[in-house]
C-alpha positions in Angstrom: 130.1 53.1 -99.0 129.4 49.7 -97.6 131.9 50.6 -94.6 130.0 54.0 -94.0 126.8 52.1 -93.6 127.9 49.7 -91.4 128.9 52.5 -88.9 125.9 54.0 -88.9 124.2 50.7 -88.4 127.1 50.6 -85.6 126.0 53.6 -84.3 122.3 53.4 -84.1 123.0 49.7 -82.7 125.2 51.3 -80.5 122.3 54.0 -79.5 119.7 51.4 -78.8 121.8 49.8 -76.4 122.2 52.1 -74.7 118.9 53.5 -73.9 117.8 49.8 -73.6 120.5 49.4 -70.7 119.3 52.9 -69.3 115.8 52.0 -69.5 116.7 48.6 -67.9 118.3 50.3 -64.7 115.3 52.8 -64.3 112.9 49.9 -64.4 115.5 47.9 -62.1 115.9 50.7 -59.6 111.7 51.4 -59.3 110.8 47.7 -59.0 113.5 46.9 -56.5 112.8 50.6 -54.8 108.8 49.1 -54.4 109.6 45.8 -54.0 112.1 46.2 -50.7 109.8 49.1 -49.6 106.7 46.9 -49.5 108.7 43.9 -48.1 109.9 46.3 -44.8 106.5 47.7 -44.4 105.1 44.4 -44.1 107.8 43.2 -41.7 107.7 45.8 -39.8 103.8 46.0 -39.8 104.2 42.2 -38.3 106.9 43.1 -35.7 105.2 46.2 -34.2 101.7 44.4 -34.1 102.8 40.8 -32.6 105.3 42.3 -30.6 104.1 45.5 -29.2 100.0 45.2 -29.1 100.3 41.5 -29.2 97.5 40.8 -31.6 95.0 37.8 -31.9 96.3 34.6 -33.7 93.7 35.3 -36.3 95.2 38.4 -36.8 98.6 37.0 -36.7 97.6 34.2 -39.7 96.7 37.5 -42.1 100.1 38.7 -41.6 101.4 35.2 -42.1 99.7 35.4 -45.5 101.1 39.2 -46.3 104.7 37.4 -45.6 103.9 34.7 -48.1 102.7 36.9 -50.4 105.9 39.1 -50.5 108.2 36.3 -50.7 106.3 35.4 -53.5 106.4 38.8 -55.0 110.1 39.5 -54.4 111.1 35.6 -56.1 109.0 36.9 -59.0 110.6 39.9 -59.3 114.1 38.4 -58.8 113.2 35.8 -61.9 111.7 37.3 -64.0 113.6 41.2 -63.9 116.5 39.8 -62.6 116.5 43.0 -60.3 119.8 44.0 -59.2 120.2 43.1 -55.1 121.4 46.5 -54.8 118.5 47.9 -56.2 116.1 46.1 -53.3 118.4 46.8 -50.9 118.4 50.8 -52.2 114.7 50.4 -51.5 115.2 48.7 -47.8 117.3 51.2 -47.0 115.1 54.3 -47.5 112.3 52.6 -46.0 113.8 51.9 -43.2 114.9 55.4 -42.8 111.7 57.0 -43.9 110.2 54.9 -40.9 112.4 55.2 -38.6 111.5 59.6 -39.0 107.9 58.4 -38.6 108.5 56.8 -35.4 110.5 59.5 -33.9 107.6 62.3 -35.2 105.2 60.3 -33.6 107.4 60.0 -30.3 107.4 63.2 -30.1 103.9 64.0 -31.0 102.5 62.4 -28.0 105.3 63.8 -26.1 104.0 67.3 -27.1 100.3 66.3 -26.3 102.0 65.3 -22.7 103.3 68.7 -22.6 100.4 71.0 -23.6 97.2 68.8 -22.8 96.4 68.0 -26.4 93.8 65.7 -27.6 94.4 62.8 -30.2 91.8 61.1 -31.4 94.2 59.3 -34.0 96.8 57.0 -33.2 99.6 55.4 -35.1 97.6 52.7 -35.9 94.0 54.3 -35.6 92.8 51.5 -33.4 89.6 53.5 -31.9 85.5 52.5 -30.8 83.2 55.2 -31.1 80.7 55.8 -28.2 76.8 54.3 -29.4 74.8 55.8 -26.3 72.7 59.3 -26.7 74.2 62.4 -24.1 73.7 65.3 -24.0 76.5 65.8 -21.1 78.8 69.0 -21.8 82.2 68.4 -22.2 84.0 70.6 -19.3 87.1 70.5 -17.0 87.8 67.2 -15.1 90.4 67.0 -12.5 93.1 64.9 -11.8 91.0 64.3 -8.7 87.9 63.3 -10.2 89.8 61.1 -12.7 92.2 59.2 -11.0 90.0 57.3 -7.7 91.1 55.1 -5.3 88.2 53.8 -5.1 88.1 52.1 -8.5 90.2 49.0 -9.5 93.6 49.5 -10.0 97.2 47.9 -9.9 100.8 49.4 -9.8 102.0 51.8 -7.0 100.7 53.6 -4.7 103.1 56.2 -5.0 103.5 56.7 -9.5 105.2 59.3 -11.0 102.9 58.1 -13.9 99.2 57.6 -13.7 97.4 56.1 -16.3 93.4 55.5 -16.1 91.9 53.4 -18.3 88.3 54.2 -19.6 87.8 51.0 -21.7 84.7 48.5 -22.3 84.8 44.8 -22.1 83.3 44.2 -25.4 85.5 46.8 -27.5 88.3 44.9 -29.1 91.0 48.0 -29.2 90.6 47.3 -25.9 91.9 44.1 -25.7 94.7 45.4 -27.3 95.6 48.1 -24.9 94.8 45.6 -21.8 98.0 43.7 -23.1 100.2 46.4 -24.1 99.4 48.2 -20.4 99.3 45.0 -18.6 103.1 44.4 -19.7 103.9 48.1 -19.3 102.4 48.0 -15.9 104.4 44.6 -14.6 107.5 46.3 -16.1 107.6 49.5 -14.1 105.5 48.5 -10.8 107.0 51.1 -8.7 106.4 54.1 -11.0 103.5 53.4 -12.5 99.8 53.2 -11.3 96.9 51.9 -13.6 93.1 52.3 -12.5 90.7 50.9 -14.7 87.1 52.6 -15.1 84.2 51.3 -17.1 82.7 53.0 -20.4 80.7 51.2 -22.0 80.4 51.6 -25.7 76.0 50.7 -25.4 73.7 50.5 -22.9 74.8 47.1 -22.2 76.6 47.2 -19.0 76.7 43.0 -18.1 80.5 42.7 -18.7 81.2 45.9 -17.0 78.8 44.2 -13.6 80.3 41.0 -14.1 83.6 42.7 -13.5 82.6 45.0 -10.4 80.5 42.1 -8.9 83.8 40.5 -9.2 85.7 43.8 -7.7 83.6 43.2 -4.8 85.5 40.2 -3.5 88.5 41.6 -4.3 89.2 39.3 -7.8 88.5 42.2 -10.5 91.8 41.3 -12.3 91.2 37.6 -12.7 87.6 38.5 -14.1 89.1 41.2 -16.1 91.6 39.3 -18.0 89.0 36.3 -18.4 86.3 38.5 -19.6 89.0 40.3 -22.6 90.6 37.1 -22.9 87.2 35.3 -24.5 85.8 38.7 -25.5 84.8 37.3 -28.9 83.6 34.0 -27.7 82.2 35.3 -24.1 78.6 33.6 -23.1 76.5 33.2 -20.3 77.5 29.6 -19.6 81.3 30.5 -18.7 80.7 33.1 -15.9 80.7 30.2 -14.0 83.6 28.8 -15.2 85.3 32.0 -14.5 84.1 32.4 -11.1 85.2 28.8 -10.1 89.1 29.9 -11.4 88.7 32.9 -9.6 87.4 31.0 -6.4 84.4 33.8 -6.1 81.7 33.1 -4.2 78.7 32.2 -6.5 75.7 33.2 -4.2 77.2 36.5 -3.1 78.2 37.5 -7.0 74.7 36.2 -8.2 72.9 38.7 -5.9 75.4 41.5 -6.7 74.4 41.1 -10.5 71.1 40.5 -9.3 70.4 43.4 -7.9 72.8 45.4 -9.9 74.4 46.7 -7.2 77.3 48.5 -9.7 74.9 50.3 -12.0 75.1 53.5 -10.5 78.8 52.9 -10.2 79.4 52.2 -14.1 77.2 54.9 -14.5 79.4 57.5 -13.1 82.4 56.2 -14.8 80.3 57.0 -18.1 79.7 60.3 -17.3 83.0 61.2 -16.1 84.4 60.0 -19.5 81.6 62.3 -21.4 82.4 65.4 -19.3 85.7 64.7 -20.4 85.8 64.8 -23.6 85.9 61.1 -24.6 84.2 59.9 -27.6 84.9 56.0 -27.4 87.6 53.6 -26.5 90.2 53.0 -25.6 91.1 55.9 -23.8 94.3 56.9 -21.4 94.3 59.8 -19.0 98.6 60.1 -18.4 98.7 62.2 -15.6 95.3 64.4 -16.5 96.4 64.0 -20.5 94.2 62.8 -22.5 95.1 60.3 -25.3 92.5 58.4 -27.7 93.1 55.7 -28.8 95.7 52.4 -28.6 99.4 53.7 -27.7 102.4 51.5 -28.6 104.3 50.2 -26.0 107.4 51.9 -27.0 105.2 55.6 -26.8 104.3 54.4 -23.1 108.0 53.9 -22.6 109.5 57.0 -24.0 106.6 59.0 -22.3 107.5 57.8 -19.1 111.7 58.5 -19.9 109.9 62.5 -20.2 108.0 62.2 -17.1 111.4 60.8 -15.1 113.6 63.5 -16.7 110.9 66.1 -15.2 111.1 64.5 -11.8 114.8 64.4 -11.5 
């Protein structure tokens, strides 16, 4: 009697085990799953960011603190559930393929906008400044023409296969993003690629915006430009000068163009192109007469441009 109760003791032991073990790996496989999908994210979060739209320092030092706090999180997790390795690197694995389709969707989203004029108003990363300013302008049918003037500042080739205008403001700072990501696009494919830059300015504030075409004016918009996105946050009265004296601009002729405010008209007209059409805020690209809201990845700029050489061959 004493031996049959002992194997059922066995048994139930036997039982508990083994849903203990089970319920062990099920617990293993979700925290490692999480924990390796959360550590990708972030990495790959960091390396698309510093890399691609080459983000503020202050910026940067966030993500610094996302890394510590997932190194922390997976040593925690190693301790104290003594997860598996396989487990986390289950999760890494499925992340990285579950990203990997998101890239390529998005690829070929904008590829499809490229291809049938479509609008997007979000981006992968949603970076976007609404307009502030009262119109009542009707959105209608812009041309190529009326979009893409020589008149206005621009760099690249005179003879692109890919045109990209850039309505942007000086003061919005998705902006500052783009600049980078387009100025490094730009330097990359000079003789296929022309950018012009046109103003849109978010208020009714247009100083940056005649800062910049007083500096057009002498032929040094790019060096103000840069200088005036570069210190967008920190931008006062006191360093115009300071700009013009790196950009060896002549003081007396820049002070009467602000003066006078010779541009206004100028910026004005870049406005109202924008309204008319369609735009909403900034950053916004027109790829050869496509519209796209929005900051766009470097490696979208790239792949778009691989379409627009295939089509040309």
């Amino acid at each position: 009697m004493f031996q049959k109760n002992n194997n059922i003791k066995n048994d139930n032991l036997q039982k508990v085990s083994y849903y203990s073990t089970k319920k062990k790996k099920i617990i293993d496989l979700f925290i490692g799953f999480f924990g390796g999908a959360i550590m990708l994210i972030i990495f790959l979060s960091i390396i698309l960011n510093i890399f691609f739209n080459k983000i503020s320092i202050s910026s940067t030092l966030h993500y610094v603190c996302y890394i510590i706090a997932t190194i922390i999180i997976i040593i925690l997790i190693v301790l104290f559930f003594r997860i598996n390795r396989k487990f986390i690197s289950i999760g890494i694995l499925i992340s990285l393929l579950v990203a990997v389709s998101l890239f390529m969707k998005q690829v070929y989203f904008y590829k499809d906008a490229m291809e049938t004029g479509g609008i997007i108003k979000n981006t992968i990363l949603g970076q976007y400044s609404i307009y502030d300013g009262n119109s009542d302008i009707q959105e209608t049918d812009v041309s190529r023409s009326e979009l893409e003037t020589v008149s206005d500042p621009h760099m690249g080739t005179d003879t692109p296969i890919m045109t990209i205008v850039e309505f942007g403001d000086f003061s919005c700072p998705y902006c500052f993003i783009m600049h980078r990501v387009l100025r490094d696009f730009i330097m990359e494919n000079a003789t296929k690629v022309q950018l012009i830059f046109r103003d849109f300015p978010l208020e009714e504030d247009y100083n940056r915006a005649m800062i910049a075409n007083c500096a057009f004016e002498q032929g040094k918009f790019w060096q103000m430009h840069d200088n005036l996105f570069l210190y967008q946050e920190s931008f006062n009265e006191n360093m115009v000068n300071q700009f013009l004296k790196e950009a060896e601009i002549d003081v007396d002729k820049f002070n009467a163009c602000r003066s006078e405010q010779r541009y206004k008209s100028e910026i004005e007209e870049d406005l109202v192109v924008g309204l008319k059409a369609g735009m909403s805020g900034t950053p916004t690209l027109f790829i050869n007469g496509y519209k796209f809201a929005g900051v766009i990845p470097r490696t979208v700029l790239d792949q778009i441009l691989v379409e627009i050489e295939k089509e040309n061959k």
